[in-house]
N, C-alpha and C positions, 0 to 999 in steps of 0.2 A: 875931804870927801871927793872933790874933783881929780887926783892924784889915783884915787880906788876906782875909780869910776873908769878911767882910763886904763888903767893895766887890766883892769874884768875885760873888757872892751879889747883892747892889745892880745891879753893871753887867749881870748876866745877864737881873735881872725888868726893867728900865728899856731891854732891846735888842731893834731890832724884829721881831716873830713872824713868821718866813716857812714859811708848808710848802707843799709838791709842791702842782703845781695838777691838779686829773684831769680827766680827758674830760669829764665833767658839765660842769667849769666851761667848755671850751675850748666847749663845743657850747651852753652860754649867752651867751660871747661875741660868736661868729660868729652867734649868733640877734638881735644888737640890740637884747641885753637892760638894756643899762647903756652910759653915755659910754665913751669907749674910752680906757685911759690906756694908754700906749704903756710909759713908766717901768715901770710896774707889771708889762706886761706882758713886757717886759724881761727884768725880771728874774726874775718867777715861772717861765718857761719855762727861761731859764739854769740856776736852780735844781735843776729837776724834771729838763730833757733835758742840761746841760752846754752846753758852746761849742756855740753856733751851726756851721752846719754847713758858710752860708756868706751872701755880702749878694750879693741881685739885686733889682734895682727897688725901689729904695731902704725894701728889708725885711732882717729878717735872718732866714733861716729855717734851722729846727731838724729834725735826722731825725726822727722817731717811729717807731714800728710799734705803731699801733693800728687801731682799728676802730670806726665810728660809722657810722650810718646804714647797718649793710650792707655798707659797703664800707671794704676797707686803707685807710689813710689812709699817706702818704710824710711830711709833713711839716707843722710846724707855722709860721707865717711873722708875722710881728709889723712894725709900721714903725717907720723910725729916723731915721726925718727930721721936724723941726720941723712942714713945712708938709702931711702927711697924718697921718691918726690910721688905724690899722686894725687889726684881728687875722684869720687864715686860716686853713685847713685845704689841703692836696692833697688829691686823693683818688686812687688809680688806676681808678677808672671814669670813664665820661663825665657831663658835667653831665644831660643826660637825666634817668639813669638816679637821679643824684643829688638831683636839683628831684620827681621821684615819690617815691622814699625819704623826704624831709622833707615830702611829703604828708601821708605818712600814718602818720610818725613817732609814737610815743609818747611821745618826748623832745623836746620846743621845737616842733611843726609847726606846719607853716602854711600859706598858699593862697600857690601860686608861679605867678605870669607867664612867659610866654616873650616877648619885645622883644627883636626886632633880633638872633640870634642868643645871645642871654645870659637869662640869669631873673632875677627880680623877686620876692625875698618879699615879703609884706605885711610884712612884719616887718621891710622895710627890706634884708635879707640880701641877697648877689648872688651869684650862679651862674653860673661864666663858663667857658669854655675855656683850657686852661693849657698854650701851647705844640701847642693842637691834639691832644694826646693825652687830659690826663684833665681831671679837674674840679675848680675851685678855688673855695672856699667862704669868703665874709669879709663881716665889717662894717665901714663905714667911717665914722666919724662923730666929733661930738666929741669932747673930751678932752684930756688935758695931756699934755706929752713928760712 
């Protein structure tokens, strides 16, 4: 008994620490705060939201019902394919209205471009139209699957 007791014990502290990921972190990712590891992000999002909700353009994205910048956010979107690295946000507003919000954010802001119908943080970030309805917020850069 002492033998099981110790290896439950052993393989617990030796197995790797995953907790819930929060809004803080998702709005430092999309902020191109750090390389983007897709694994990672994989999985922390599974964790925190459950199954994916569903895969379009080669991401998998998750419901949420949260709120950053102001506005609902639908969903949270990760990629799952070798040859892009990214993480996203939806938002149910327009990108507009969401490139001002991260203006003059408290959390991550920054100075945002408008090019070509889409936004440009400095920060690397991109603010694009999703579908023509709302705003879809994501960093794309390196990183590992």
């Amino acid at each position: 008994m002492k033998k099981i007791i110790t290896s439950l014990v052993l393989s617990s502290l030796l197995a790797p620490v995953h907790s819930k990921v929060t809004i803080t972190d998702i709005q430092s990712a999309i902020s191109c705060n750090a390389g983007i590891s897709t694994r990672y992000w994989f999985k922390a999002l599974t964790d925190t939201f459950g199954k994916h909700d569903y895969v379009e353009g080669g991401a998998a994205w998750f419901k949420v019902s949260e709120e950053m910048y102001g506005s609902k956010t639908s969903h949270v979107f990760v990629s799952i394919t070798k040859y892009h690295h990214f993480v996203g946000v939806l938002f149910k507003d327009p990108p507009d209205k969401i490139a001002q919000a991260i203006k003059t954010s408290r959390s991550f802001p920054t100075n945002v471009f408008e090019t070509n119908g889409h936004w440009v943080g400095a920060d690397s970030r991109l603010i694009m139209w999703h579908k023509q309805k709302h705003a879809k917020v994501f960093c794309s850069g390196g990183g590992n699957m």
